[in-house]
DSSP file (Angstrom, degrees, kcal/mol; ACC not computed):
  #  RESIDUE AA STRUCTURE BP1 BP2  ACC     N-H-->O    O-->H-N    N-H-->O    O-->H-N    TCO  KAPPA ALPHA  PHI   PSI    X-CA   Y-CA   Z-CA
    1    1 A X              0   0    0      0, 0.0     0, 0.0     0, 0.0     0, 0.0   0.000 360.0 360.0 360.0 116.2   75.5 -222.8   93.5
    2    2 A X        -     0   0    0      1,-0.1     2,-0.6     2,-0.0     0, 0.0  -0.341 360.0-126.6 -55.0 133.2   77.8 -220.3   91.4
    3    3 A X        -     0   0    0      2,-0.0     2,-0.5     1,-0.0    -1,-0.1  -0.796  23.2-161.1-100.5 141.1   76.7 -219.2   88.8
    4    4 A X        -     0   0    0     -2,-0.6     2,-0.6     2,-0.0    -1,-0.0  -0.698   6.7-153.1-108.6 115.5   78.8 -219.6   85.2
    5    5 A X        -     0   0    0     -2,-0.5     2,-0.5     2,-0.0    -2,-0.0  -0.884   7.5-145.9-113.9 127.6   78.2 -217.6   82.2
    6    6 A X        +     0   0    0     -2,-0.6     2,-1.0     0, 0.0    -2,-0.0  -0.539  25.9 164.3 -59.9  87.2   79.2 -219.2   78.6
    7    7 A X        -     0   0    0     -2,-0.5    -2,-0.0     3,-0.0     5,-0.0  -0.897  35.5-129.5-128.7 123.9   80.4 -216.5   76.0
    8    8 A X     >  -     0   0    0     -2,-1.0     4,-0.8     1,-0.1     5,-0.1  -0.306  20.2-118.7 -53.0 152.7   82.2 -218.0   73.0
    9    9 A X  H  > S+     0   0    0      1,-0.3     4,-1.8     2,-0.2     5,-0.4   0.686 119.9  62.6 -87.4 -28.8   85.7 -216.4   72.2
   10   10 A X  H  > S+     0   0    0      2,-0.2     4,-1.9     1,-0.2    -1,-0.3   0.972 108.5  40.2 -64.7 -40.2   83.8 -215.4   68.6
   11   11 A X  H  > S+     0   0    0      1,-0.2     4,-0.5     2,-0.2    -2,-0.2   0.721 118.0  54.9 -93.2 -15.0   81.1 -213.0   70.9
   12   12 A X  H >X S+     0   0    0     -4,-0.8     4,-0.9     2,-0.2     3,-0.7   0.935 110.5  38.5 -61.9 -85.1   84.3 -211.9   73.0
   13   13 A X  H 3X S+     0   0    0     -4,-1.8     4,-3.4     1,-0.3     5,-0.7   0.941 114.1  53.7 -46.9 -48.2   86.4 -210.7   70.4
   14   14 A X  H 3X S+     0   0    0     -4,-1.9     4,-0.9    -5,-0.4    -1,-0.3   0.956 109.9  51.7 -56.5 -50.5   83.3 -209.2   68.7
   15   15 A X  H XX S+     0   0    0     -3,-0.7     3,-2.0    -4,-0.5     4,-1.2   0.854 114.3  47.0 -42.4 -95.6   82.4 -207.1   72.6
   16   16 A X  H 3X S+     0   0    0     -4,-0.9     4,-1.4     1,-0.4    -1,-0.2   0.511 107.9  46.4 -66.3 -39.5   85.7 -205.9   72.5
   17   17 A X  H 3< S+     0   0    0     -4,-3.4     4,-0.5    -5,-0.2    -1,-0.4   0.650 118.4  51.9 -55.4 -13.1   86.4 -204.4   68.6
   18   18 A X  H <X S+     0   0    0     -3,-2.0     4,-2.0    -4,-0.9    -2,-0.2   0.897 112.4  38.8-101.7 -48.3   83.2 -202.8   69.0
   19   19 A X  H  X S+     0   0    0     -4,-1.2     4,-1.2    -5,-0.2    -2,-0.2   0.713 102.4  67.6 -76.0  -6.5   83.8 -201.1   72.4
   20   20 A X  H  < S+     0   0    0     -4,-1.4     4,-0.3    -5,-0.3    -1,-0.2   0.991 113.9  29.4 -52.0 -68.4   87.1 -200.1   71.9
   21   21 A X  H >> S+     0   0    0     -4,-0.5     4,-2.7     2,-0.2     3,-1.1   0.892 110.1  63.1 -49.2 -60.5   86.0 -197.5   69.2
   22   22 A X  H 3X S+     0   0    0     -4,-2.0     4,-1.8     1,-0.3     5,-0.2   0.811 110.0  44.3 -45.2 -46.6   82.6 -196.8   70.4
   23   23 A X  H 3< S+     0   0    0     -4,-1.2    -1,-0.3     2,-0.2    -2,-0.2   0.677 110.9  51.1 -89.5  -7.3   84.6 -195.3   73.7
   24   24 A X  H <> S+     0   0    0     -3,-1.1     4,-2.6    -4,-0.3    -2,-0.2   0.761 113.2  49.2 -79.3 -39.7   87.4 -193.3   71.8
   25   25 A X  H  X S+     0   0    0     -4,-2.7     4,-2.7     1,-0.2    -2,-0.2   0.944 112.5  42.3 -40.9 -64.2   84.6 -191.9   69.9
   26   26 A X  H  X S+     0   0    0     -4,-1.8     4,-1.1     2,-0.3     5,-0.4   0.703 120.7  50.5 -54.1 -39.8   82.2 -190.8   73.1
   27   27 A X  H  > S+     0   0    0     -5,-0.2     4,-5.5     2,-0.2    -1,-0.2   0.923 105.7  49.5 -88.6 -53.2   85.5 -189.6   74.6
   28   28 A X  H >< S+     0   0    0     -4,-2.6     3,-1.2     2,-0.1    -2,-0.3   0.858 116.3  40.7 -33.3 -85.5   86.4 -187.8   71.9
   29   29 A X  H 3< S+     0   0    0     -4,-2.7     3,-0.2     1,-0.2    -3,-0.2   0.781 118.7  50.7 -24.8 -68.9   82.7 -185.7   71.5
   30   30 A X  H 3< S+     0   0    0     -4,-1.1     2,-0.5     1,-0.3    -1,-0.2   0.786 130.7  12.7 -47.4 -50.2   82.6 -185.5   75.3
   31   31 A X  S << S-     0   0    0     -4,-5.5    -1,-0.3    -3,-1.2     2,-0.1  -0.900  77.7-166.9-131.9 108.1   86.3 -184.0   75.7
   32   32 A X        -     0   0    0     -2,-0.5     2,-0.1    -3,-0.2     3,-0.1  -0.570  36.8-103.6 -82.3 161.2   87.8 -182.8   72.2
   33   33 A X        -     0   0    0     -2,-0.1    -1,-0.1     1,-0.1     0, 0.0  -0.522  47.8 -85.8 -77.8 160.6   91.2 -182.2   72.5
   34   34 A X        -     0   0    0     -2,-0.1     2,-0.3     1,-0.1    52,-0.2   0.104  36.3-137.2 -36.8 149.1   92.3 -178.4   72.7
   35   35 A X  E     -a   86   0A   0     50,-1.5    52,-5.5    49,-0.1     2,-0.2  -0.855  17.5-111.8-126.9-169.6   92.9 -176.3   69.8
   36   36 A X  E     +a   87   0A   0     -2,-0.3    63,-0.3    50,-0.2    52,-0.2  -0.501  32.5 172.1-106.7 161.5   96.0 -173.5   69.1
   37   37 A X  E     -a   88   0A   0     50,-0.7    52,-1.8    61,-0.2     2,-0.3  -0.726  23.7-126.2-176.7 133.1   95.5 -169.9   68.9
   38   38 A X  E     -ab  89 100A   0     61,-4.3    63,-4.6    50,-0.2    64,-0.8  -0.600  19.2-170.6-115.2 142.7   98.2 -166.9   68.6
   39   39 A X  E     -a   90   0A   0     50,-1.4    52,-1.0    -2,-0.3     2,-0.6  -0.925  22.3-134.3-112.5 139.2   98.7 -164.1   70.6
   40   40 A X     >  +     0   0    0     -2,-0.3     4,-2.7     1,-0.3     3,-0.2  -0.532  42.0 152.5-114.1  71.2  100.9 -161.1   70.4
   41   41 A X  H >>  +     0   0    0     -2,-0.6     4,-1.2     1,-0.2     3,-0.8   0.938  67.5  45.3 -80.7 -79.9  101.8 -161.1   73.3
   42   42 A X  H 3> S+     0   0    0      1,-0.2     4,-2.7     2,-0.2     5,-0.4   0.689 116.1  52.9  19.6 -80.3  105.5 -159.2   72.7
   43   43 A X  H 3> S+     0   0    0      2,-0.3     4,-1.7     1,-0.2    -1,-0.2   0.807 104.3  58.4 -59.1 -67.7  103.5 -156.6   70.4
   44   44 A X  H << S+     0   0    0     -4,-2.7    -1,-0.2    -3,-0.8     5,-0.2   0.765 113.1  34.4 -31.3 -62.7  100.8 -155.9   73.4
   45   45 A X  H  X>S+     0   0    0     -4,-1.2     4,-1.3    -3,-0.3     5,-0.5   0.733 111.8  54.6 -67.2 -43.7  103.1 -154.7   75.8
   46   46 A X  H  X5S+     0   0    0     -4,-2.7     4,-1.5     1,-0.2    -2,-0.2   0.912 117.0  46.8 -62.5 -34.7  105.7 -152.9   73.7
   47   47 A X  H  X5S+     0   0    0     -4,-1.7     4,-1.1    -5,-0.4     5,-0.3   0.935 122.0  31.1 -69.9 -25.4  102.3 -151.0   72.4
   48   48 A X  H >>5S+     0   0    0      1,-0.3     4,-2.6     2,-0.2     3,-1.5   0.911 115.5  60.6 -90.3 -43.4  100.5 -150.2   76.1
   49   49 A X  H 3X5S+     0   0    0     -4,-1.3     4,-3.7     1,-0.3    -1,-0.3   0.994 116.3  37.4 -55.2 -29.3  104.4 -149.9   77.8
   50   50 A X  H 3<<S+     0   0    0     -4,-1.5     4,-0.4    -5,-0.5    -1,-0.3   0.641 113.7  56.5-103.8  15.6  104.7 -146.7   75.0
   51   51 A X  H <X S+     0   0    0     -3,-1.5     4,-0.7    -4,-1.1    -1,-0.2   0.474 107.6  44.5 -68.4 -40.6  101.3 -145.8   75.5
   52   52 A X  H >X>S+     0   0    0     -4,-2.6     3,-1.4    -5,-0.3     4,-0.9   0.930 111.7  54.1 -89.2 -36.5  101.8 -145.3   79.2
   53   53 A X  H 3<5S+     0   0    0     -4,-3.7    -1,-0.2    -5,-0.4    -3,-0.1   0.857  95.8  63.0 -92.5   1.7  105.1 -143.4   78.7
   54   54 A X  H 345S+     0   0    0     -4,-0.4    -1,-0.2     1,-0.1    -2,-0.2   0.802  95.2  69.8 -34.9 -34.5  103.6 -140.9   76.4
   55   55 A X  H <<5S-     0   0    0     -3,-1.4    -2,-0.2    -4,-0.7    -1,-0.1   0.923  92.4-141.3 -45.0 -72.1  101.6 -140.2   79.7
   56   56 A X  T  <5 +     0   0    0     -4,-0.9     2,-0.6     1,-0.2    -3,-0.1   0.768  37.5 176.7  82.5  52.2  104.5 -138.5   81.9
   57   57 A X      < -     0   0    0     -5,-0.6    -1,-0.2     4,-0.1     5,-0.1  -0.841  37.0-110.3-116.3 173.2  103.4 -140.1   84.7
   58   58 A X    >>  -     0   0    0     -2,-0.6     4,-3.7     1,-0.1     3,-0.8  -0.038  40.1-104.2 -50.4 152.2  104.9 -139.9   87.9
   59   59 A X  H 3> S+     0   0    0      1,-0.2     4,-0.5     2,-0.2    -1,-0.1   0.318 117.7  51.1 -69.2   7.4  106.6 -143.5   89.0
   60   60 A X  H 3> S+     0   0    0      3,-0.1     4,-1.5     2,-0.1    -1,-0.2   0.560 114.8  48.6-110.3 -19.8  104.0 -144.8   91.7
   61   61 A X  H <> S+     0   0    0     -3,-0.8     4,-1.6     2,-0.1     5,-0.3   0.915 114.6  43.7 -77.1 -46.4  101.2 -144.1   88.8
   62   62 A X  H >X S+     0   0    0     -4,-3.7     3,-4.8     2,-0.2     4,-2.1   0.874 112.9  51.2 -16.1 -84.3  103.2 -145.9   86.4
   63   63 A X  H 3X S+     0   0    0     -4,-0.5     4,-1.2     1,-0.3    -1,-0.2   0.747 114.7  43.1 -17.7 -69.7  104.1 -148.8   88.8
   64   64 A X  H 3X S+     0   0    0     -4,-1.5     4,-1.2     1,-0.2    -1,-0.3   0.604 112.1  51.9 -76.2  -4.1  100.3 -149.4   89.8
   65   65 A X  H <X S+     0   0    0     -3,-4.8     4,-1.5    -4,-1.6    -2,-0.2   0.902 108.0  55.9 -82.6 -52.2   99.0 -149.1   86.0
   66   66 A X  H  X S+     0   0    0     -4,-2.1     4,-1.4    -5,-0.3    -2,-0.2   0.584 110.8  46.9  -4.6 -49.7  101.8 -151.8   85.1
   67   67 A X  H  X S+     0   0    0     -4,-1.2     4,-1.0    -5,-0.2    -1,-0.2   0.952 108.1  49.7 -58.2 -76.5  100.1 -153.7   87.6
   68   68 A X  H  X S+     0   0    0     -4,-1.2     4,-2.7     2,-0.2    -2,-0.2   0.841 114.5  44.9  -3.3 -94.1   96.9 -153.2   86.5
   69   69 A X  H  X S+     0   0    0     -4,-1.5     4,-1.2     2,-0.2     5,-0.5   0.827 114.2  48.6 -18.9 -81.0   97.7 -154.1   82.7
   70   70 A X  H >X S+     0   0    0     -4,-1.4     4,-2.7     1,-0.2     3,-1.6   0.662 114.2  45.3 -37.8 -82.4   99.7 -157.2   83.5
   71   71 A X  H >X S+     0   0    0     -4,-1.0     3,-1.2     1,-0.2     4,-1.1   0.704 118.0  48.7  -2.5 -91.3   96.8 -158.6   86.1
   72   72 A X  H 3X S+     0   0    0     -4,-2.7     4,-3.5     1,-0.3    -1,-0.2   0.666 109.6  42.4 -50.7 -31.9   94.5 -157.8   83.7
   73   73 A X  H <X S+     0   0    0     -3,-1.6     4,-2.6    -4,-1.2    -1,-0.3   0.830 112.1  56.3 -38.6 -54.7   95.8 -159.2   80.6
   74   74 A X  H <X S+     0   0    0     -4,-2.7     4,-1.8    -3,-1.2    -2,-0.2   0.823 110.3  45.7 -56.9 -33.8   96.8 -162.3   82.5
   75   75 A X  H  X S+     0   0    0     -4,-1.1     4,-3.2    -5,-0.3     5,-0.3   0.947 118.5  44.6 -94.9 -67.1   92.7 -162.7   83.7
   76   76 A X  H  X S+     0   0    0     -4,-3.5     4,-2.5     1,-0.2    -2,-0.2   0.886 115.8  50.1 -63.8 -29.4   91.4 -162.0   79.8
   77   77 A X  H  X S+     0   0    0     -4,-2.6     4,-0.8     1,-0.2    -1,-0.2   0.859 111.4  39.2 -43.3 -64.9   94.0 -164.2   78.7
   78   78 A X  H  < S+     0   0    0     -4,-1.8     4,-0.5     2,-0.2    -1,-0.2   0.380 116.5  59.6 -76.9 -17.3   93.4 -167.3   80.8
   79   79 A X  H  X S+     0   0    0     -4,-3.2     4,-1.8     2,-0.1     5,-0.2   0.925 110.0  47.4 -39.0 -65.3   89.0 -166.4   80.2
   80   80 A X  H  X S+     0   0    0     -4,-2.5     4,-0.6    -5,-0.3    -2,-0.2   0.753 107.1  48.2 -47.7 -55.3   89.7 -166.8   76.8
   81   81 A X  H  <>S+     0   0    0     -4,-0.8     5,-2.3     2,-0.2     4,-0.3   0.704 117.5  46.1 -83.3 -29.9   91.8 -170.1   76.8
   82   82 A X  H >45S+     0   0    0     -4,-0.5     3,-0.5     3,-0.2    -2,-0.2   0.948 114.0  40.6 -78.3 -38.3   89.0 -171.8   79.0
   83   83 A X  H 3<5S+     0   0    0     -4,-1.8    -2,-0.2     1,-0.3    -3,-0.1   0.635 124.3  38.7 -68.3 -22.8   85.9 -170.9   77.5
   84   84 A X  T 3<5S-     0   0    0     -4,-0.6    -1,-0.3    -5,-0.2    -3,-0.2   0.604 101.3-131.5-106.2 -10.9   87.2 -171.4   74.1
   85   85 A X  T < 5 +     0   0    0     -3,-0.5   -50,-1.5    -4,-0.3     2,-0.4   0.998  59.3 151.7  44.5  74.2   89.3 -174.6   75.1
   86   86 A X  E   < -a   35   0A   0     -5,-2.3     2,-0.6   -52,-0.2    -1,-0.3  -0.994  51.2-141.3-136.4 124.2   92.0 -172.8   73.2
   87   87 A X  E     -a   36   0A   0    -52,-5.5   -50,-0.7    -2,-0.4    -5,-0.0  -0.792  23.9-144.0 -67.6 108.6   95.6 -173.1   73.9
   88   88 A X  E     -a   37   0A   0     -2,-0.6     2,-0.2   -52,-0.2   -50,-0.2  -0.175  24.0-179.9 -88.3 147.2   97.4 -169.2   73.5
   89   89 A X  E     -a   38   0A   0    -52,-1.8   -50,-1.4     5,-0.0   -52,-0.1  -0.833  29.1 -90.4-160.8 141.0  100.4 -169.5   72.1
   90   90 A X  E >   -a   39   0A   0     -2,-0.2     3,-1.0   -52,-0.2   -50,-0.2  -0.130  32.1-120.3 -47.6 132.6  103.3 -166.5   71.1
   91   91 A X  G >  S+     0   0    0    -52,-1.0     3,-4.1     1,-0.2   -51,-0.1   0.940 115.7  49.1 -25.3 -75.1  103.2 -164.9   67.7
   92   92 A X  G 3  S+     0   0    0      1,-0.3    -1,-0.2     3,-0.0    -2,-0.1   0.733  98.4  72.9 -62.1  -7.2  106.8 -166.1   66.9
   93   93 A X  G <  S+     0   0    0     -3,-1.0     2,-0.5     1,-0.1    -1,-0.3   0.638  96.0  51.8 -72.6 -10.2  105.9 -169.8   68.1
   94   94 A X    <   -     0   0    0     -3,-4.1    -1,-0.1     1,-0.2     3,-0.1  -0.990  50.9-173.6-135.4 138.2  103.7 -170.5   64.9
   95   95 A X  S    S-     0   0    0     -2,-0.5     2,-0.2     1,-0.3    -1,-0.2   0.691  73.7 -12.4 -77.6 -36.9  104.4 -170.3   61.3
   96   96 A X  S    S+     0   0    0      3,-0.0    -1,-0.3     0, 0.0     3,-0.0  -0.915 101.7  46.8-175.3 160.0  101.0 -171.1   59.9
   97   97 A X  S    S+     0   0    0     -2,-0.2     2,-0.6    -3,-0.1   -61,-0.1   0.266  73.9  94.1  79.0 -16.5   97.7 -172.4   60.8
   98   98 A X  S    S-     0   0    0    -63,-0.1   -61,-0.2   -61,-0.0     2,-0.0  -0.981  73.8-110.0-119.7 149.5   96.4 -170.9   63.8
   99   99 A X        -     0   0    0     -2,-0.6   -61,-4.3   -63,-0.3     2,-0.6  -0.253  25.1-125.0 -89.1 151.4   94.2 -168.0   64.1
  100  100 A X  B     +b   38   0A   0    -63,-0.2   -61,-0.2     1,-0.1    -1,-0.1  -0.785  28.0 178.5-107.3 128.5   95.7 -164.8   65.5
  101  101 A X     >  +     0   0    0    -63,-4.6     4,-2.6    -2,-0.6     5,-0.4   0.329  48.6 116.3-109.7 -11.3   93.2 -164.0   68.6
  102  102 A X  H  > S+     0   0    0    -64,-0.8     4,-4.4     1,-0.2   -63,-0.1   0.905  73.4  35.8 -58.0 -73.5   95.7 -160.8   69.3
  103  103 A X  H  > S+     0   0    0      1,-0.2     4,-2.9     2,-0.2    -1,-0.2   0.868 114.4  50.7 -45.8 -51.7   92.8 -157.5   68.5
  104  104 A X  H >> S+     0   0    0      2,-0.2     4,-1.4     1,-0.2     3,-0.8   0.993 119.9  38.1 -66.8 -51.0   89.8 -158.8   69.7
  105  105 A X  H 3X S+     0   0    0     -4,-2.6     4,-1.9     1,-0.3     5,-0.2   0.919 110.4  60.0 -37.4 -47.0   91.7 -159.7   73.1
  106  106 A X  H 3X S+     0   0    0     -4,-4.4     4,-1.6    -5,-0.4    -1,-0.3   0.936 108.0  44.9 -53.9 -38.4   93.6 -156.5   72.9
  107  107 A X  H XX S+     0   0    0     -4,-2.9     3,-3.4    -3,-0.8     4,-1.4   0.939 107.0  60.4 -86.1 -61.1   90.2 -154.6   73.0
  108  108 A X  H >X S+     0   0    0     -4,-1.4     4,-1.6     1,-0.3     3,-0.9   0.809 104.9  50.6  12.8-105.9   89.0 -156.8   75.8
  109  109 A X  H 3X S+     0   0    0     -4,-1.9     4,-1.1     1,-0.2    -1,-0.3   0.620 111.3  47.4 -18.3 -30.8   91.8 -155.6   77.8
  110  110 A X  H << S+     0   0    0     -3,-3.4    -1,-0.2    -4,-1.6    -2,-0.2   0.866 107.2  49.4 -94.3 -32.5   91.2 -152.5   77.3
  111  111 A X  H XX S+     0   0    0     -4,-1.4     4,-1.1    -3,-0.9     3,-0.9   0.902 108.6  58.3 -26.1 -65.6   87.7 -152.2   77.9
  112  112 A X  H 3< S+     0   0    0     -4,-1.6     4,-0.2     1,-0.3    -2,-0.2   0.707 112.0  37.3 -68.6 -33.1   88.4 -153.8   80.8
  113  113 A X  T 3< S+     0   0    0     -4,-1.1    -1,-0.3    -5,-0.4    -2,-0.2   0.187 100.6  64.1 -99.4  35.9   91.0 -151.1   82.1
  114  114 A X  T <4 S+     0   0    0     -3,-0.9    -2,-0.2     1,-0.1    -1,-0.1   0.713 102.4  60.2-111.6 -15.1   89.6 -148.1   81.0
  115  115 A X  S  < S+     0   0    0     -4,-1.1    -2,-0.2    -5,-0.1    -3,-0.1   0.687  87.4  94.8 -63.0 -30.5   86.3 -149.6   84.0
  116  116 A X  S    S-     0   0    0     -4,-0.2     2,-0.4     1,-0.1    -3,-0.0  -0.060  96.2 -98.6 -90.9 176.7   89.1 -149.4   86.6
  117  117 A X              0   0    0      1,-0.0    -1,-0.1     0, 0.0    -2,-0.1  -0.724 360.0 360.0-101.7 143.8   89.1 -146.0   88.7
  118  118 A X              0   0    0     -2,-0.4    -2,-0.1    -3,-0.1    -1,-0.0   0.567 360.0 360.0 -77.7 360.0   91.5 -143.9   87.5
């Protein structure tokens, strides 16, 4: 024999306004959405590219420090923006409102090549 279950349209309605919220809440806490954070990215490069030709070095040291930077930059960058659940975004892309992340990265990066073998 099937069995039927009886829920009034009042106890229905009621179910559903309540869980609607209750799970936009829970998803929100669980997963927040992303937040913005600026980078100077431009700024970064212009500084380390006239850092490196102060150097005089030869074009195969250059080449492979170039390397280096970029790689590495790219790796603290994309650390940064998952662990912090932070979207990077260029200086000239924001007017206002997001916090400029640029120095503390910038020493990160460098930290992180002055460890490399020379």
């Amino acid at each position: 024999m099937p069995m039927t279950i009886n829920v009034s349209l009042p106890t229905l309605v009621l179910s559903v306004a309540l869980s609607v919220p209750t799970t936009l809440i829970i998803n929100h806490l669980v997963n927040p959405p992303p937040r913005f954070a600026v980078f100077d990215l431009k700024g970064t490069v212009q500084t380390y590219s006239k850092d490196l030709a102060e150097q005089g070095l030869d074009d195969s040291t250059l080449t492979l420090k170039t390397r280096q930077f970029s790689m590495m930059l790219d790796t603290v960058l994309t650390r940064y923006s998952h662990q912090n659940k932070v979207i990077l975004l260029v200086e000239p892309a924001v007017i206002k409102g997001a916090p400029n992340v640029t120095q503390p990265l910038q020493k990160e990066v460098s930290l992180a090549l002055s460890h490399l073998p020379s």
